[in-house]
N, C-alpha and C positions, 0 to 999 in steps of 0.2 A: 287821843288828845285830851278828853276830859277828865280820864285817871290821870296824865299827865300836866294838867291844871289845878288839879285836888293835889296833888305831890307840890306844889308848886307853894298852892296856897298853905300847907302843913308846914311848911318847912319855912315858909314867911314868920310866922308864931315864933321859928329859933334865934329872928334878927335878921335884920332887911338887909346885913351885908352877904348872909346865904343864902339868900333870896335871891338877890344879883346875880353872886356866882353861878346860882343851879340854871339861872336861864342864858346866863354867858355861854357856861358847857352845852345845854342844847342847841343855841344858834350855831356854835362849832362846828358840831355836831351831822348838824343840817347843813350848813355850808360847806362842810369834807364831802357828804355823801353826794350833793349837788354838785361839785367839783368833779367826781370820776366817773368815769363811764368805760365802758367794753365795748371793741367790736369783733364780731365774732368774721370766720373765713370765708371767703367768696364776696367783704363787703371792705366799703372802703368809708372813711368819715370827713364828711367837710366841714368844717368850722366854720360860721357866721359871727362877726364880733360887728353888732351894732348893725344886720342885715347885709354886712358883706364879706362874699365869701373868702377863705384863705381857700391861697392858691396851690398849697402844698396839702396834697391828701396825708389824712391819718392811715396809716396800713394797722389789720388786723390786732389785738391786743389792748391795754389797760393804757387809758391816758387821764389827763387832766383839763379843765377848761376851766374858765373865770363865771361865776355863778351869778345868774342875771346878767351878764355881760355878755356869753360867748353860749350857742347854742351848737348842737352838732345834727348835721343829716347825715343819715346814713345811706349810704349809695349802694347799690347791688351792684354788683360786676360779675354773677357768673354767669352763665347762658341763657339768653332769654329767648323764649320759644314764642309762634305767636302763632295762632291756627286760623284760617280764614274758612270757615266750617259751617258754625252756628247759624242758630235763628237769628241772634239776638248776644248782641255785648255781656262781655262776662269779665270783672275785672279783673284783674292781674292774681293771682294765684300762685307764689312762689315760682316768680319767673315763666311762665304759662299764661298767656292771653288767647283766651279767643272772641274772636269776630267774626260777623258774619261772610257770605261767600261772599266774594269780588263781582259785582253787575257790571259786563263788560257790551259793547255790539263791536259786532264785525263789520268788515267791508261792505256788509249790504244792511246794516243799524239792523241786525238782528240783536234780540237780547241771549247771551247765554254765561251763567252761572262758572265760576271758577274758584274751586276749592283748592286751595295748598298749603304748605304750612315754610314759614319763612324762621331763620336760628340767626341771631348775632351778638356778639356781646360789645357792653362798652369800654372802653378804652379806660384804667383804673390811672392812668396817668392824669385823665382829663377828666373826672367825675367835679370837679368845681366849674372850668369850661361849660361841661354838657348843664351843670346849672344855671350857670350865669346867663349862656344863650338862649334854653329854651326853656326852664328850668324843669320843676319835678317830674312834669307831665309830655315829659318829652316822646314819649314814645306817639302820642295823638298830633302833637304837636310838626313832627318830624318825620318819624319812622314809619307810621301809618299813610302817608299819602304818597309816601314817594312807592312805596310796595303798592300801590294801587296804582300809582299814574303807570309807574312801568308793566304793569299787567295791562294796563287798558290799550298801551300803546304797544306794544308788540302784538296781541292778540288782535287789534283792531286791523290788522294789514292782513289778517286768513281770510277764508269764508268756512263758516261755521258747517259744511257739510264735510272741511277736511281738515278739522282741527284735529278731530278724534288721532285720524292717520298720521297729522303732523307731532302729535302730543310730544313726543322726545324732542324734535326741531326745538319745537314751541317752549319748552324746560329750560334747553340748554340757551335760547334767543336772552327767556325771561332771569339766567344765571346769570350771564353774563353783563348784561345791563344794569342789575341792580349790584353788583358787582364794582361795576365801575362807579354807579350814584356814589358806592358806602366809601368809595377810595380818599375821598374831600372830606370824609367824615370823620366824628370821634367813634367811630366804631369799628367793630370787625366784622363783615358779613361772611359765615360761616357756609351756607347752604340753604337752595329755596329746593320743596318737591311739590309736584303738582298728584292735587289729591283724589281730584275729579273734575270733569268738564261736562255741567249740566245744558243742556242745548234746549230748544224750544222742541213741543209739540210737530210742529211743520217740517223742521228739518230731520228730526228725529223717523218722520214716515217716511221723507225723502229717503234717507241713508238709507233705511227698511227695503225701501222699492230698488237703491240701487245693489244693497247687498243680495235681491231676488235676482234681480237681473243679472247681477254676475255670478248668482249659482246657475243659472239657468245658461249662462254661453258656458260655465265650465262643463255642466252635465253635455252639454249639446258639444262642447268639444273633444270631450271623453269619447262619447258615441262615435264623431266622427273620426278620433284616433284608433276608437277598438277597429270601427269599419276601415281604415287603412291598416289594418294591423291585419284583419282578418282574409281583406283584397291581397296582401302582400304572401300571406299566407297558402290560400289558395292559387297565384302564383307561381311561390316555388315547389308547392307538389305538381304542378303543371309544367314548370321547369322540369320538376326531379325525372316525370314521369316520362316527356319529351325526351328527354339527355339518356333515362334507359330504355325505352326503343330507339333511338338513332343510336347508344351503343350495340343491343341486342341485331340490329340492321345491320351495322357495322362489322359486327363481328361475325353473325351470319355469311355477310358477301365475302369477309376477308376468310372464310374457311369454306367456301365455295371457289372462291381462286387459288387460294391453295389446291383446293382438291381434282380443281382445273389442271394449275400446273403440274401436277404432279402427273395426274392424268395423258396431257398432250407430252410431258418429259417422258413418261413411259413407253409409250407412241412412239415419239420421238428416235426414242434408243433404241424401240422395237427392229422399227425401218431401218434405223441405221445397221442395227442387229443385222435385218434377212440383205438391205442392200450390199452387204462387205460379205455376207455369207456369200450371193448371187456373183459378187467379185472375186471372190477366190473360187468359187467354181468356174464361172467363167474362163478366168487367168489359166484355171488347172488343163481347160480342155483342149487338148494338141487333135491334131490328125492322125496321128498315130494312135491316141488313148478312143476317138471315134472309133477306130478303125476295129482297134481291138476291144470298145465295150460293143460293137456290131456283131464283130464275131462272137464273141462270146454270147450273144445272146439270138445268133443264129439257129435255129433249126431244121438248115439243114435244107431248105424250099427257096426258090427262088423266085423274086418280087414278080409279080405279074403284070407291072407298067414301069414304066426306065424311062426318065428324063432327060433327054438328048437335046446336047446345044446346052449352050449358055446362055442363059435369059431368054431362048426362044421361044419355050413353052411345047418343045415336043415329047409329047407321049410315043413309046414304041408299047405294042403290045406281044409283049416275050411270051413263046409258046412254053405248055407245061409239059414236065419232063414228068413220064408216065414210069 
């Protein structure tokens, strides 16, 4: 500026009507540059003429505005992230905020800690709207308390010993709710993920005590599954061993009746054998065939007692022939 006031004053010395001009061309100069402006992608431009806003956004590219009259904000529209993490606020960071965890109590006014990270963008139709209504600081204004009441109030209906357990429930409760808040909104809510759920001291030993507790009925249920396992076992080799003697039994008696039958059928056919033998001799014997196996087996001597009478029982006693 003061080389360019020495240039000014130099050139006064050639006559106060180049004087004029050379400062004519620099307010020019300065009022073109002051007239344009850029905006670069992902952002949108509101114009203020006289601190109000137009309602038709500038999109992306090289425009014009009226210098000292018309001023431009630039609006972000592309994703904005927001982490509920921190110690302590951190401001905005190319669309990245974070903030500290959510202080939430449960159903029983426990305190416990809720870390997630919430995405949504603004609506690039409505970047004068989202001004007008809340204006630049909108995200504190807006965005930040409704992500907070709806954590506080879905979460508030658990108890903090079965959040842990519920965590997916508890995600998909806290989607959908804040879901429905952004539907009235100039925004789009994109997705919330839950980061961590920091719980207190006390419930923290509670959990501790019941996940003992429930390793201790599972080991104690194992045992008693191995022991019916090993009852069941014992068992069927008491089955198996029952079922092969009452076979080996079985089969013994049934090759002892066999060896019966066979036994008393041989028998059997024996006697029928000698009784049909005993009947055909019998059948064979005539009086005549006595007559002549006597003789022939005579020698020749005669009986020395003779049965006389029929049925009478008399003895004769026949002298011997000398």
């Amino acid at each position: 500026m003061a080389r360019e006031l020495q240039t000014l004053a130099s050139t006064w010395r050639f006559g106060p009507r180049f004087g004029v001009w050379a400062i004519g061309a620099l307010v020019a100069v300065l009022f073109l540059f002051s007239a344009v402006y850029t905006l670069e992608s992902g952002t949108v431009g509101v114009l203020s003429t006289f601190g109000r806003y137009d309602p038709v956004e500038k999109q992306p590219g090289l425009h014009l505005k009226l210098p000292f009259i018309q001023s431009v904000h630039v609006f972000d529209v592309r994703l904005h992230t927001v982490n509920y993490k921190s110690a302590k606020d951190e401001p905005d960071q190319s669309g990245v905020v974070n903030k500290p965890a959510i202080e939430v109590l449960d159903n029983k006014n426990l305190p416990i800690g809720v870390e997630l990270t919430v995405q949504y963008t603004p609506h690039q139709d409505q970047a004068a709207e989202i001004l007008t209504r809340y204006g630049a600081n909108y995200f504190e204004k807006l965005i930040n308390p409704i992500v907070r009441d709806v954590v506080r109030d879905v979460i508030g209906k658990y108890q903090a010993e079965k959040i842990a357990a519920d965590r997916t429930a508890i995600a998909s409760e806290i989607r959908a709710a804040l879901g429905e808040k952004f539907r009235d909104l100039p925004f789009q809510f994109h997705d919330v993920a839950m980061r961590n759920i920091v719980l207190p001291p006390i419930v923290l030993k509670k959990i501790e005590e019941v996940q003992l507790a429930k390793q201790e009925e599972q080991r104690l249920e194992m045992v008693e599954k191995q022991a019916e396992k090993n009852q069941k076992i014992k068992t069927i080799e008491a089955n198996t061993r029952l079922i092969e003697v009452t076979t080996q039994a079985k089969a013994e008696a049934e090759r002892q009746r066999i060896e019966a039958d066979a036994k008393a059928y041989r028998i059997t056919k024996e006697a029928e054998a000698v009784a049909n033998a005993n009947q055909l001799i019998a059948n064979s014997l005539t009086d005549k065939l006595i007559q002549y196996k006597s003789i022939e087996k005579w020698n020749g001597a005669y009986p020395a007692t003779l049965m006389q009478g029929e049925g009478k029982g008399v003895l004769l006693q026949l002298p011997q022939v000398r």
